[in-house]
C-alpha positions as CSV (number, residue, x, y, z in Angstrom):
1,X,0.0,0.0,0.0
2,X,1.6,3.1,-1.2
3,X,1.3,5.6,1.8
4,X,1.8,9.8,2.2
5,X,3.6,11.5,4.5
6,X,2.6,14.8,4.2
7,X,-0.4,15.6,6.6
8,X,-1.7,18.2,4.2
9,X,-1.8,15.9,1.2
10,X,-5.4,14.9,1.0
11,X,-6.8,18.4,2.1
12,X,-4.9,19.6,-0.6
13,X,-6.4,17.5,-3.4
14,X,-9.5,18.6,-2.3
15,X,-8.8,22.2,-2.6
16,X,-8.2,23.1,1.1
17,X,-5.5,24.8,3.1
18,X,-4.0,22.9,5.8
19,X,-2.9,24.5,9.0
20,X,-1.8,24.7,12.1
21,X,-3.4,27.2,13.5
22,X,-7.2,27.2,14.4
23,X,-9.8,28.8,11.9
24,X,-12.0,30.1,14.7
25,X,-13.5,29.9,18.1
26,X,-17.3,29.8,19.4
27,X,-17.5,31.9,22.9
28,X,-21.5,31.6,23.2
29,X,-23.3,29.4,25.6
30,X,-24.8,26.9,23.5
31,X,-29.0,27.5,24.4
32,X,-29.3,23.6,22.9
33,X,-32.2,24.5,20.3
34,X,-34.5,21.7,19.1
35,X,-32.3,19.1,16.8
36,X,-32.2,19.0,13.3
37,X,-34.1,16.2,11.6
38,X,-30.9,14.8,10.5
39,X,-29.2,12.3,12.9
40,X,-25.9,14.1,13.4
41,X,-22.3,12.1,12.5
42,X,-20.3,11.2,15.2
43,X,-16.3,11.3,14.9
44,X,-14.7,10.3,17.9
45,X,-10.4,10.9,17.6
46,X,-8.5,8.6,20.0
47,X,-4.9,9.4,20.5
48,X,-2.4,6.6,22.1
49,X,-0.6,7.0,25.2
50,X,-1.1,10.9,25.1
51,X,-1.7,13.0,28.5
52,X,-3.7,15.7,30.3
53,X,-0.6,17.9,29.9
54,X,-0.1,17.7,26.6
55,X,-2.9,19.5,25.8
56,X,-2.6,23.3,26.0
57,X,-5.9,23.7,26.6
58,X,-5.6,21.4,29.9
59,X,-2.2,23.1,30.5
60,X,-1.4,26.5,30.1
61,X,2.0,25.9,31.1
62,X,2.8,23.2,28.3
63,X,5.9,23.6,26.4
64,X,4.3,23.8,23.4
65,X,0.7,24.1,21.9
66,X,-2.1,22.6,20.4
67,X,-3.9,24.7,18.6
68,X,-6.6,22.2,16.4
69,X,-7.6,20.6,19.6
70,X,-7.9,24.0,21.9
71,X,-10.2,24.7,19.1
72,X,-12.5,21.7,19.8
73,X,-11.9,22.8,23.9
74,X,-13.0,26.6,22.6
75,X,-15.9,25.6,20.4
76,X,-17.1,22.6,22.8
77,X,-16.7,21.5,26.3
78,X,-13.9,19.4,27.8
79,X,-14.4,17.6,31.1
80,X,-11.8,17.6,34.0
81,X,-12.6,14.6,35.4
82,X,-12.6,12.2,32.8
83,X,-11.1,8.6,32.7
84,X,-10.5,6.1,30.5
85,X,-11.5,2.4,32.0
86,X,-7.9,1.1,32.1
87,X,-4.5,2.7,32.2
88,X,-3.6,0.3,29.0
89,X,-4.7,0.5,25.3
90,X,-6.4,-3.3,25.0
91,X,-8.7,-2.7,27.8
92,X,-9.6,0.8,27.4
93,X,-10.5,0.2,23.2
94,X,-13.0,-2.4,24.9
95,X,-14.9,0.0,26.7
96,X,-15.0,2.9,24.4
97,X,-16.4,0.2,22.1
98,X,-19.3,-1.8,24.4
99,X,-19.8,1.2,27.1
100,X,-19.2,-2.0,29.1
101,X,-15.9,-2.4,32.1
102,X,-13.0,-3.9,30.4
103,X,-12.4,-6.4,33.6
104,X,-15.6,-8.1,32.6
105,X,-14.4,-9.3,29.8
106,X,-12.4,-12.2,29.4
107,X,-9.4,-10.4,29.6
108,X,-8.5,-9.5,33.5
109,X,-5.4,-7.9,33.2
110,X,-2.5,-6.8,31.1
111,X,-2.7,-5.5,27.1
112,X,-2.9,-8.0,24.0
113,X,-0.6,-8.4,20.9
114,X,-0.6,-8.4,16.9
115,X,-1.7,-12.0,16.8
116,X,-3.9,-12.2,20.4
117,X,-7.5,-13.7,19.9
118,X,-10.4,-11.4,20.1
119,X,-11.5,-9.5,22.9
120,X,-14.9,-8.9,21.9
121,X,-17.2,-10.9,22.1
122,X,-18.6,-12.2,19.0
123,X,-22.4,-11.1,19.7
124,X,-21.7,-8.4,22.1
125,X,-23.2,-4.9,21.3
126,X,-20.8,-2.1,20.3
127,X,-21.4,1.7,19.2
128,X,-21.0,1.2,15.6
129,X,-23.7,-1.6,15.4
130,X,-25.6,0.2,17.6
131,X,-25.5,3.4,15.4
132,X,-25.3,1.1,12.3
133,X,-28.9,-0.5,13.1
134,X,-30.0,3.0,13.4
135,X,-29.1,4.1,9.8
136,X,-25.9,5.4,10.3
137,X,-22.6,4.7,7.8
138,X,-19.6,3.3,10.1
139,X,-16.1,3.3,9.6
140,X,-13.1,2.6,11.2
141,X,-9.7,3.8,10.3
142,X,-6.7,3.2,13.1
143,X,-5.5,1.3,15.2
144,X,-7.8,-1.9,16.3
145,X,-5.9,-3.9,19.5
146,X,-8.8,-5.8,20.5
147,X,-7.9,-9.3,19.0
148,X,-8.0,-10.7,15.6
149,X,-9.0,-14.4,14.7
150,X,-6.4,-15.4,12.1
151,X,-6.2,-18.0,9.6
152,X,-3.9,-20.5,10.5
153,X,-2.3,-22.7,7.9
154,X,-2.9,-26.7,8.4
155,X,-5.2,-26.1,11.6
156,X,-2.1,-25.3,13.9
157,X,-3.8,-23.8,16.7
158,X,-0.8,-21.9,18.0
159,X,-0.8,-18.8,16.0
160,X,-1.6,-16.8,18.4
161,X,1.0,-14.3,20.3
162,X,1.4,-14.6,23.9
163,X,-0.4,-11.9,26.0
164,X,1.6,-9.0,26.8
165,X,1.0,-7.6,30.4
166,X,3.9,-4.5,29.3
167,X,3.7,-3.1,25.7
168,X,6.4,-1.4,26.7
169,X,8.9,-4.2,27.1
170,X,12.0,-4.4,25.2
171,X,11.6,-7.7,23.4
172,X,13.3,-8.7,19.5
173,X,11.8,-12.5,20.1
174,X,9.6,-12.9,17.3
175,X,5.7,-13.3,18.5
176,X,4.8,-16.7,19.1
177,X,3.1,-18.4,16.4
178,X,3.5,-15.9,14.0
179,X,5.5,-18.5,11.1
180,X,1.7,-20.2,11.7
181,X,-0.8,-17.1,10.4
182,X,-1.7,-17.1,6.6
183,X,-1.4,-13.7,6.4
184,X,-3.1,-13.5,2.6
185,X,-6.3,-15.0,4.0
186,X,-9.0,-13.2,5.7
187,X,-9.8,-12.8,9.3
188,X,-12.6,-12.8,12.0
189,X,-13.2,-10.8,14.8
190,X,-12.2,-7.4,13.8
191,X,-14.2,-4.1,12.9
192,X,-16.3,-5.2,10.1
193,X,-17.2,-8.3,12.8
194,X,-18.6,-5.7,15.2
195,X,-20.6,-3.1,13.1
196,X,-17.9,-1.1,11.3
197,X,-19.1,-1.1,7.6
198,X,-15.2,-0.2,6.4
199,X,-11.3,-0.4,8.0
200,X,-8.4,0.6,7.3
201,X,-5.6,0.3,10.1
202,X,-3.1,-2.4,11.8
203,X,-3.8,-5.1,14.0
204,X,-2.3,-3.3,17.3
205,X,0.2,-0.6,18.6
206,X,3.0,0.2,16.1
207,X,5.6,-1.2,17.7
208,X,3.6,-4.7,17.6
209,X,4.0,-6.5,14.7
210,X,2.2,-7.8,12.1
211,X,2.8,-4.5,10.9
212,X,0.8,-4.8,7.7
213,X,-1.8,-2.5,6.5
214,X,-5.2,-4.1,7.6
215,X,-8.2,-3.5,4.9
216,X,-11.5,-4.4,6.0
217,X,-11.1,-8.0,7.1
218,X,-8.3,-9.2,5.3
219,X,-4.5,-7.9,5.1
220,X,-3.9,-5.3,2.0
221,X,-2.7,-6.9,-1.1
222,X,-0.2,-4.7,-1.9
223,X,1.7,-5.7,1.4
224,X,2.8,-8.8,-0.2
225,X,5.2,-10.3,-0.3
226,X,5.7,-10.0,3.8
227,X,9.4,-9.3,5.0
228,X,11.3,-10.1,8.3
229,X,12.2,-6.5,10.2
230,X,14.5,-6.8,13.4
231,X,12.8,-4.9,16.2
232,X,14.5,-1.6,17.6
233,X,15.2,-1.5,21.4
234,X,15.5,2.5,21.4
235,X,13.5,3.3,24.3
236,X,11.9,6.1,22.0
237,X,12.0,4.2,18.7
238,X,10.7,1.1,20.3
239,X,9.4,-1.6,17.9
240,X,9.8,-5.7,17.9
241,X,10.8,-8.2,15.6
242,X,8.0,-9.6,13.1
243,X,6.4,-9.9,10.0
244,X,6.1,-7.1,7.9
245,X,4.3,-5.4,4.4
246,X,7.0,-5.2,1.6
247,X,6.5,-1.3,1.7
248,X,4.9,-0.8,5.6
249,X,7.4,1.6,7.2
250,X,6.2,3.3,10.9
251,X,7.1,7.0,10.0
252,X,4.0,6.4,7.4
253,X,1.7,5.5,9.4
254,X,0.3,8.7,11.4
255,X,0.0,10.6,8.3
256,X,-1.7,7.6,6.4
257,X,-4.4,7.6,8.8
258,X,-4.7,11.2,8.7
259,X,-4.8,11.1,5.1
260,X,-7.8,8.2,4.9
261,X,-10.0,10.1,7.7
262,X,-9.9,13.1,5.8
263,X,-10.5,11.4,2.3
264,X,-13.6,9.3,4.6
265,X,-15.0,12.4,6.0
266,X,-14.5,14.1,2.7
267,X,-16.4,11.1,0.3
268,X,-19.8,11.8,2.5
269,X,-22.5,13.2,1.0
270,X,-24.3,14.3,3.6
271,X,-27.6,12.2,2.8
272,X,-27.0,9.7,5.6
273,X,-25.2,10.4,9.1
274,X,-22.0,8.5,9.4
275,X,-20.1,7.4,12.8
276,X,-15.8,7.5,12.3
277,X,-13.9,6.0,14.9
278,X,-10.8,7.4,14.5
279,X,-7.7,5.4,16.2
280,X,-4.4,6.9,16.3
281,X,-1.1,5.3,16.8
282,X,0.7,8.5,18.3
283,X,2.3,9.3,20.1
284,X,3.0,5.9,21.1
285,X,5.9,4.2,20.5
286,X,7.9,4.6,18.2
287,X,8.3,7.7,18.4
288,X,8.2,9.1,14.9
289,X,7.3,12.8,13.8
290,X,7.7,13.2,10.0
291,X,10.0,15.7,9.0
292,X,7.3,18.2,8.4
293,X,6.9,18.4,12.1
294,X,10.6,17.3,13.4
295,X,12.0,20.1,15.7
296,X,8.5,22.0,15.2
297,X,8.2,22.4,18.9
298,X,12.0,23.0,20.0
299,X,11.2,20.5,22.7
300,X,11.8,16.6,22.2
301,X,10.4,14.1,19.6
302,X,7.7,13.5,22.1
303,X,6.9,17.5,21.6
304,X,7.2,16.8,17.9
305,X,4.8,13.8,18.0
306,X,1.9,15.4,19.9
307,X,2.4,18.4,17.6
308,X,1.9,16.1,14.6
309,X,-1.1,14.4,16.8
310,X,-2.5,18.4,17.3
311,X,-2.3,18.9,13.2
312,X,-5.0,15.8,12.1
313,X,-7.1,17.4,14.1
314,X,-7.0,20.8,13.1
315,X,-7.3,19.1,9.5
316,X,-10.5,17.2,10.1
317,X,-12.0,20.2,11.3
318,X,-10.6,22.0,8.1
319,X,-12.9,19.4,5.8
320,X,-15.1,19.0,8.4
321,X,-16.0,22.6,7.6
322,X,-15.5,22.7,3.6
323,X,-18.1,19.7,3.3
324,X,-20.5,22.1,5.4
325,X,-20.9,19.3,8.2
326,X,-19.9,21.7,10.8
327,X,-23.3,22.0,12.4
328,X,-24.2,18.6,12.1
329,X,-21.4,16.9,13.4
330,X,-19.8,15.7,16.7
331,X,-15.9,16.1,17.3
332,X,-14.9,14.2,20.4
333,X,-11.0,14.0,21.4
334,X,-9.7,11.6,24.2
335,X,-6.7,9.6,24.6
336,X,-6.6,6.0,25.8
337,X,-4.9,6.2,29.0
338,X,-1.9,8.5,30.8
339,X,1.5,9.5,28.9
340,X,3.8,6.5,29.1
341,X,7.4,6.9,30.2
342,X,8.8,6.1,26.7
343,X,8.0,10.0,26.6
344,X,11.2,10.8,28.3
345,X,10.0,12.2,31.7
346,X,13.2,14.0,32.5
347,X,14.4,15.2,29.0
348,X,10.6,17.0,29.3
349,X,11.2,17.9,32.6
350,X,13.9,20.2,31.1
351,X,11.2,22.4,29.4
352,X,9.2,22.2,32.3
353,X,6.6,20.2,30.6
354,X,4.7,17.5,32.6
355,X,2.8,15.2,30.8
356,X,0.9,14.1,33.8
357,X,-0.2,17.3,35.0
358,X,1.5,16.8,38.7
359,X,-1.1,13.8,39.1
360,X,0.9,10.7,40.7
361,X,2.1,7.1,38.5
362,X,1.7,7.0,35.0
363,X,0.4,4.4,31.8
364,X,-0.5,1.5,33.4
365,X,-0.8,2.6,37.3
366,X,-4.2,2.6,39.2
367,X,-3.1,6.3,40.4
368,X,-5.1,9.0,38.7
369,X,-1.8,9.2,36.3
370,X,-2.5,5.9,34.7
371,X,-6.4,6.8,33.7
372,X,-7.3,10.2,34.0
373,X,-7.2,11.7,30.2
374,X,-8.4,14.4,28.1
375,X,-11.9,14.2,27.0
376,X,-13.6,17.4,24.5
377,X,-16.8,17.1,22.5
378,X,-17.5,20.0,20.1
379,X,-21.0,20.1,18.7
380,X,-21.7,23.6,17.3
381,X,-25.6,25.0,18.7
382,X,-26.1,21.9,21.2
383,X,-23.0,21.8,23.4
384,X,-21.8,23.9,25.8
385,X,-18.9,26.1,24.3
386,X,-16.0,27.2,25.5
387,X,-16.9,24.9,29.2
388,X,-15.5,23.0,31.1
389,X,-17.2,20.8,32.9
390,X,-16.4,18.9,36.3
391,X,-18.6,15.8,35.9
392,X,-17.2,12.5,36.8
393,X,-17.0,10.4,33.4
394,X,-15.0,7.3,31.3
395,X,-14.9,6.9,27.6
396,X,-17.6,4.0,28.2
397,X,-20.3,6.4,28.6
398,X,-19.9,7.1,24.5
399,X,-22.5,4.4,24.0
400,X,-25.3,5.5,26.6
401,X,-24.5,9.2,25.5
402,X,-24.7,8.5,21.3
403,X,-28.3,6.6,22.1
404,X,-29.4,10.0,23.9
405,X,-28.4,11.7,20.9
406,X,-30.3,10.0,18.3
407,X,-33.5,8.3,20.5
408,X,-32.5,5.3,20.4
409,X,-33.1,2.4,23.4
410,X,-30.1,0.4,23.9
411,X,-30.6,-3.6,25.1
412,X,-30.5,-5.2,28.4
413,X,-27.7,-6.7,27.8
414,X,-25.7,-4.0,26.2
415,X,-23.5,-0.9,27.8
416,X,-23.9,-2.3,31.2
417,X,-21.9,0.9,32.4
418,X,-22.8,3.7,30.6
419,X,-24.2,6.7,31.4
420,X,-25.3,9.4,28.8
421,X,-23.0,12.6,29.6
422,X,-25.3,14.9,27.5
423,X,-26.9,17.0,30.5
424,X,-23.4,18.4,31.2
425,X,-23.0,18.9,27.5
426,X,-25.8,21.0,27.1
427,X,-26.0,22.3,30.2
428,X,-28.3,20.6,32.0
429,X,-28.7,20.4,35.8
430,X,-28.8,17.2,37.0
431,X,-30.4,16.7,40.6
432,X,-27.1,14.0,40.8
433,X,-24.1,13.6,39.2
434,X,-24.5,11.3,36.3
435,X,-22.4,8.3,37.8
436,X,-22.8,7.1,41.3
437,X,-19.4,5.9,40.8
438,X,-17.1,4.8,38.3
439,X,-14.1,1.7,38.1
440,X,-11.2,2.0,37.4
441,X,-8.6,-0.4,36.4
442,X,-5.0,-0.8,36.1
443,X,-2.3,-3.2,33.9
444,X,-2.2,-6.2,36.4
445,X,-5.7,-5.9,37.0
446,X,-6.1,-3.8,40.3
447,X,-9.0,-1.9,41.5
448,X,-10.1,1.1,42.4
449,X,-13.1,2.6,42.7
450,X,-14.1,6.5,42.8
451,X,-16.9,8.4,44.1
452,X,-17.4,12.3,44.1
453,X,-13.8,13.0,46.3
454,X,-12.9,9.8,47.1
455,X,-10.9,7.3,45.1
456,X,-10.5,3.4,47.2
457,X,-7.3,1.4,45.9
458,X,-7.7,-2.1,46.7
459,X,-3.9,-3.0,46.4
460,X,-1.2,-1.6,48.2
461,X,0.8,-0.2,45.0
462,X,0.4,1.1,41.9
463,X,-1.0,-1.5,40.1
464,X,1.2,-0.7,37.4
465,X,4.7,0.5,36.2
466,X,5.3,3.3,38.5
467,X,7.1,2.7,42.5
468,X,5.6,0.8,44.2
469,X,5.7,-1.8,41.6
470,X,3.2,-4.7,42.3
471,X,4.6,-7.5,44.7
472,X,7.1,-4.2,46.1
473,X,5.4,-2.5,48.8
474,X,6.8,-2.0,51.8
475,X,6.6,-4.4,54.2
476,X,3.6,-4.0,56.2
477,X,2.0,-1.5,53.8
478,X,-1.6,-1.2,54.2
479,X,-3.7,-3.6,51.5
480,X,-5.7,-0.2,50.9
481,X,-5.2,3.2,49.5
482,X,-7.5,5.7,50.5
483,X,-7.7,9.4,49.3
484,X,-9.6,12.6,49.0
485,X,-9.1,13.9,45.6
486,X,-10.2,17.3,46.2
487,X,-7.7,17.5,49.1
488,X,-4.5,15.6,47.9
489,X,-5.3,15.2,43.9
490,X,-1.5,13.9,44.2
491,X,-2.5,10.8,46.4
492,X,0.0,11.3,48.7
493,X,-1.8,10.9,52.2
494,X,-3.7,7.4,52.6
495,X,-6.4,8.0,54.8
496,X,-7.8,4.4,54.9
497,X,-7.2,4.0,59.0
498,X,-8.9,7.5,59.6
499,X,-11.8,7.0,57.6
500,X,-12.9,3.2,57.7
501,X,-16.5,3.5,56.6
502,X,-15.9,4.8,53.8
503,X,-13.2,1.7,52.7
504,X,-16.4,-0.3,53.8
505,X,-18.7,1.9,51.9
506,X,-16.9,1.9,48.9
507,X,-15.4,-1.5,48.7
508,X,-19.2,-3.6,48.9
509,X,-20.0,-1.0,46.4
510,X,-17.3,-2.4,43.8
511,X,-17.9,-5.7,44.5
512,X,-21.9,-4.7,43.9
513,X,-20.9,-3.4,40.9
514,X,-18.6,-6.6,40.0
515,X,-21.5,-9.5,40.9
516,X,-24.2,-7.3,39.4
517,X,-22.7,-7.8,36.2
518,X,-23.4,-4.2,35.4
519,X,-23.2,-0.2,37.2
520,X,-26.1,0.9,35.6
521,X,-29.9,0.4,36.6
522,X,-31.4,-3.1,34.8
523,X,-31.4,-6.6,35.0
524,X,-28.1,-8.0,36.5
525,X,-25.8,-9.5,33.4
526,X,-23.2,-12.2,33.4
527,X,-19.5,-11.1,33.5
528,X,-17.3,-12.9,30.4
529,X,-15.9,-15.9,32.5
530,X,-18.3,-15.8,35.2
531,X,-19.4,-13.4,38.2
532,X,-16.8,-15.5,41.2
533,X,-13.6,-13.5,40.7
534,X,-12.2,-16.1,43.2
535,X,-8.7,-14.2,42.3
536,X,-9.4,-11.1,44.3
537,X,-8.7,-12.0,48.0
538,X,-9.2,-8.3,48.7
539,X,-13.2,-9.2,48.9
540,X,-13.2,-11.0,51.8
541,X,-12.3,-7.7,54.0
542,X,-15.7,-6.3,53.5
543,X,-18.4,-7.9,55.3
């Protein structure tokens, strides 16, 4: 597959100036006026491993800017207090998806790889069936990491990678099972299994391989014939070992996918509403800013990357607006989980940029800087502009929040724990707030659960990368982390002996939540693998 590396390729073919500044900002209070007839589209841009602080709009302070997405913050209304489910990629892309917790899934801990079975479910709900059965045009164009289900030559059953609990490991051993996949047949499981009428992306983060351009369900035919790359142990220009397209190279691949979301949003007529799930694979490793962007921010490659990340933004707004879908269409921006450390912490620290916004741990820790993430929805005349809002929210709430939108009932058995966030979009004045509580959840599976000020930990570390590391707590460390958020949003004082009803309070409500099979009001549901969790001891401390 022949790719471009010029961001402002496609918007140039279609007549259209690309830039990197923004072409305009609403200040009014949106009044929400009755809605058009027309179901509005839905774009929802996920970035990979990017933080709060990397947003200018969250942080003034940032050591560089981001214009295209301050836009959306201008024109719309970003929450403060939003989370993704998990402080990893798999898990997180799993709820965005179902509006259901990752950990009831089969998968309890950890992130998959380019060959790793599906995730999904095969029958199980997402938004883009859910929008699909109610007439919209679905597309996907990123990256997928939920699982694929391979063809596998002669009925070898091991072509499947081997989990990955770190996808930031340094590993060159080629995936397991990879000399097993027929890469030229097609496979099962992935977007067009679940609702998305068109792909076009890779099997999992970029430094995972296949890496092969991914075209609805089969790999793209110009990728063959498939070449061995040796992997690339640069902490910043991390990638393995593996199977790759005859042409695939990683520097492509952001401005690809810009390029193919643009040329999507670009094809629609505007005669039928369409959803775009837009999965990016920066700024994850590796770390990769095309030489249009390469020293743009005077900072570090990282800089560069999230610069680059700013720019297809601030382009799909540019065609966003030529095709005269402004008004009609929903922009939402989030990012998966915290900044990873592959970002260089201390050559950013030189800049004085923190990519974690002074919150505590990072990717993959339970603390608030494994999950709590950027989150902005722009819809001109219906949502709040230029807000922000302080409701308590994750990215699973896209599914309960897109059937408010359009009128639409969602099943029983679907988006067991999501809430529609519209009343804070519009402005609204709930008599609650919208969640009684949320989950979250970290790499090796740990709990914690949050309500209003207080977060409960129900492990004595980080659950994660960050000190301590799971299994290195001090000796005689308390099993529970307790803090008030509004108080110490660092998590610094553990106030679990002070206040023990609310460890009580909180910790039946988790496991509530966990048996239940669902947070949400309706008929208790079955969690993937059953409702036991005989794993997590921590249970038997609430009575």
């Amino acid at each position: 597959m022949k790719t471009n590396t010029t961001l402002a390729c496609s918007l140039a073919a279609l007549g259209l100036a690309a830039t990197s500044q923004s072409a305009g900002a609403a200040t009014a209070t949106a009044s929400a006026p009755a809605p058009e007839a027309r179901k509005p589209n839905i774009i929802y841009i996920l970035a990979d491993d990017m933080g709060l602080g990397d947003v200018s709009a969250y942080n003034p302070n940032a050591a560089w800017k981001t214009p295209g997405i301050d836009r959306l913050a201008r024109e719309g209304t970003r929450f403060t207090d939003a989370h993704s489910s998990s402080a990893v990629c798999t898990p997180s892309r799993y709820s965005i998806l179902t509006g259901r917790y990752n950990w009831r899934s089969a998968r309890k801990s950890g992130v998959g790889g380019g060959l790793s079975e599906p995730m999904l479910e095969p029958k199980r709900a997402t938004v883009a069936s859910f929008l699909k059965q109610n007439g919209y045009t679905t597309a996907m164009i990123g990256k997928w990491h939920l699982g694929l289900d391979w063809t596998r030559r002669g009925g070898n059953t091991s072509a499947r990678d081997k989990d990955r609990t770190n996808d930031g490991e340094k590993k060159h051993r080629r995936p397991s099972g990879e000399q097993a996949v027929d890469y030229t047949k097609p496979f099962g499981g992935g977007p067009t299994a679940h609702g998305f009428d068109y792909f076009l992306g890779i099997s999992a983060s970029l430094d995972m391989p296949p890496y092969v351009w991914l075209r609805n369900n089969r790999a793209d035919p110009s990728s063959f014939p498939l070449r061995q790359i040796q992997g690339n142990d640069d902490a910043q220009k991390l990638w393995r070992t593996g199977a790759a397209g005859k042409t695939f190279a990683h520097i492509d691949v952001l401005p690809h996918l810009a390029n193919e979301a643009v040329r999507y949003v670009a094809a629609q007529r505007g005669d039928k509403p369409f959803f775009l799930y837009l999965a990016l694979t920066a700024p994850h490793t590796p770390i990769f800013p095309t030489t249009e962007f390469a020293g743009r921010t005077q900072t570090t490659g990282y800089g560069d990357f999230c610069a680059q990340v700013d720019a297809v933004v601030n382009n799909l707004l540019t065609v966003i607006a030529a095709k005269g879908f402004d008004k009609n269409t929903i922009v939402i921006f989030a990012t998966d989980n915290g900044c990873s450390p592959s970002a260089d912490f201390k050559s950013l620290a030189k800049y004085n940029h923190d990519p974690n916004l002074g919150m505590r741990g990072h990717k993959a820790d339970i603390y608030e800087g494994g999950h709590h993430v950027p989150f902005i929805v722009r819809w001109p005349g219906r949502v709040l502009a230029n807000h922000a809002s302080n409701e308590l929210m994750y990215q699973g709430d896209l599914f309960a929040t897109c059937a408010d939108i359009i009128g639409a009932k969602i099943p029983a058995n679907a988006a067991e724990d999501s809430v529609s966030i519209l009343p804070a979009l519009t402005g609204e004045k709930p008599g609650a707030p919208l969640h009684e509580a949320i989950v979250h959840h970290s790499n090796n599976g740990s709990f914690a659960i949050r309500q209003g000020a207080w977060k409960l930990i129900l492990c004595p570390d980080s659950g994660g990368w960050s000190q301590p590391r799971p299994g290195h707590a001090p000796r005689g460390a308390p099993p529970f982390q307790l803090f008030n958020l509004e108080q110490d949003p660092s998590e610094k004082t553990n106030l679990h002996k002070e206040h023990p009803e609310m460890v009580q309070r909180l910790g039946k409500l988790l496991i509530k939540y966990i048996r239940d099979g669902r947070s949400t009001p309706g008929p208790a549901q079955k969690n993937t693998g059953g409702n036991n969790w005989p794993e997590l001891a921590w249970m038997k401390q609430f009575k």
